[in-house]
C-alpha positions as CSV (number, residue, x, y, z in Angstrom):
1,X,-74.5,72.2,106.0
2,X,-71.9,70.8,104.0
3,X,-68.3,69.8,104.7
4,X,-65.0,69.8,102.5
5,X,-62.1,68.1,104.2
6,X,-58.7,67.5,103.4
7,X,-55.6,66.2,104.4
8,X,-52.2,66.9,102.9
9,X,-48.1,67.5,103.7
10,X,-46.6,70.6,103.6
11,X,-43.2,70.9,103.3
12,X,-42.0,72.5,107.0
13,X,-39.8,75.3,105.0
14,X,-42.9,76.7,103.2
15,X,-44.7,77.5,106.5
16,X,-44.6,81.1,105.5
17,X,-45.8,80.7,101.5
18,X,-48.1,78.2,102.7
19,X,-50.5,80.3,105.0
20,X,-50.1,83.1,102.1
21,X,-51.6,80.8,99.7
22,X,-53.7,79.7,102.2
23,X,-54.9,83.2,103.0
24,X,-56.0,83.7,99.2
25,X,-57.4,80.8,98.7
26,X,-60.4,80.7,102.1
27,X,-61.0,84.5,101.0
28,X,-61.9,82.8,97.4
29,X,-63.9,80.4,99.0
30,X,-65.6,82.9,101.0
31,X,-66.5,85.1,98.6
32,X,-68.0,82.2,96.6
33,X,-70.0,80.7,99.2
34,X,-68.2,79.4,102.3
35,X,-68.8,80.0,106.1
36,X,-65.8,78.9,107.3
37,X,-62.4,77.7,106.7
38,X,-59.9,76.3,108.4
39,X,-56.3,75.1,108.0
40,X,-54.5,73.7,110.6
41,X,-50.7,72.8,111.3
42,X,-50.1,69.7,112.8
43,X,-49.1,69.5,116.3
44,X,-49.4,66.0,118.1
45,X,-49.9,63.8,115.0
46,X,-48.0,60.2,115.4
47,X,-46.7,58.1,112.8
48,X,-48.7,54.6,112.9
49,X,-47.5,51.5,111.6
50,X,-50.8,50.7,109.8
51,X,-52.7,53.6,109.5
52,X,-52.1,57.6,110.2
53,X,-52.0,60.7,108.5
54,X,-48.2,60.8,108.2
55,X,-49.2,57.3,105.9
56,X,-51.9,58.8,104.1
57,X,-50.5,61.8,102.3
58,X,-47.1,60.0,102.0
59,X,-45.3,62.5,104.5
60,X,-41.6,63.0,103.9
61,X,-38.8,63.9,106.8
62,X,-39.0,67.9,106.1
63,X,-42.9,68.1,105.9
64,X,-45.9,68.9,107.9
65,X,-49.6,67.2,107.9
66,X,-52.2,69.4,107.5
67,X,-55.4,69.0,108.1
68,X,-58.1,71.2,106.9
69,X,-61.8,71.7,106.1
70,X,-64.5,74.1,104.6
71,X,-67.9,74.5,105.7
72,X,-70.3,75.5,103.4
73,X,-74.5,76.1,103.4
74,X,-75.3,73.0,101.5
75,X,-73.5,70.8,98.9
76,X,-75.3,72.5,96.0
77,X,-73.4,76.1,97.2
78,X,-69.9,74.0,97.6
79,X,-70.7,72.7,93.9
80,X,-71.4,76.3,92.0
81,X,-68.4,77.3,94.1
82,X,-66.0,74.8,92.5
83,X,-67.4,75.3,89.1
84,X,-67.1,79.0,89.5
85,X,-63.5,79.6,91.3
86,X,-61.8,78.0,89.6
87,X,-60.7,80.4,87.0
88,X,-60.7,82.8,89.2
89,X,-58.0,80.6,90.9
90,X,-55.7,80.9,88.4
91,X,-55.9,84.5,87.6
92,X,-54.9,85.0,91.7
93,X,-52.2,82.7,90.9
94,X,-53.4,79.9,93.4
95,X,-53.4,77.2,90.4
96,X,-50.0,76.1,91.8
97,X,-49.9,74.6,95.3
98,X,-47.3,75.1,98.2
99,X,-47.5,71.5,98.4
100,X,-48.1,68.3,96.2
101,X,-51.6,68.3,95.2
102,X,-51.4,64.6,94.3
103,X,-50.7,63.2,97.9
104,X,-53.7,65.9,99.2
105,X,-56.7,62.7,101.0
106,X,-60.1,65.1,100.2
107,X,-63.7,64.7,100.1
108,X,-67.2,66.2,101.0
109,X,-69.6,65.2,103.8
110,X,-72.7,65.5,105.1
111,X,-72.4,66.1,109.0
112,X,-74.4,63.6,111.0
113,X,-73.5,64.7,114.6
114,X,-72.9,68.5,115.0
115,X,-72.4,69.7,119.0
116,X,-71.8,73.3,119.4
């Protein structure tokens, strides 16, 4: 298995556009490849003085944190899937984000410890 995850601000208004895109966007990810996908809205997420996810993506007062991931077979399937979607992103339309892209923490991982 493979993991994508990602961490990003949302602006609180855009709830609505924002599960839309986000919607589109894991049913393009699992057509392409991926087994799961998941988007979640913050709930109990502090604000730290030296570290936390408010710090990371640079939240402002009217946004959200999200925090999100995609699992995937193996990092070779993630890969195509990037190569692959991503014209097909922008004929859905999904080439512009709810949110900016440029404060979005992402990366891919190998899982080490997986408990079911």
């Amino acid at each position: 298995m493979y993991i994508d995850g990602y961490t990003y601000a949302v602006p609180a208004a855009s709830k609505e556009t924002f599960i839309q895109f986000a919607q589109k966007s894991a049913a393009l990810f699992k057509k392409h490849g991926a087994l799961r996908v998941v988007e979640a809205w913050a709930d109990d997420v502090p604000d730290g003085k030296v570290t936390s996810f408010p710090l990371a993506v640079k939240k402002q007062d009217d946004e959200v944190v999200m925090f999100s991931w995609c699992e995937w077979p193996d990092k070779a399937t993630r890969d195509a899937a990037y190569e692959n979607m991503m014209p097909e992103m922008e004929e859905m339309g999904l080439g512009k984000m709810p949110f900016d892209g440029k404060r979005m923490i992402y990366g891919g991982f190998v899982p080490v410890v997986d408990v079911s």
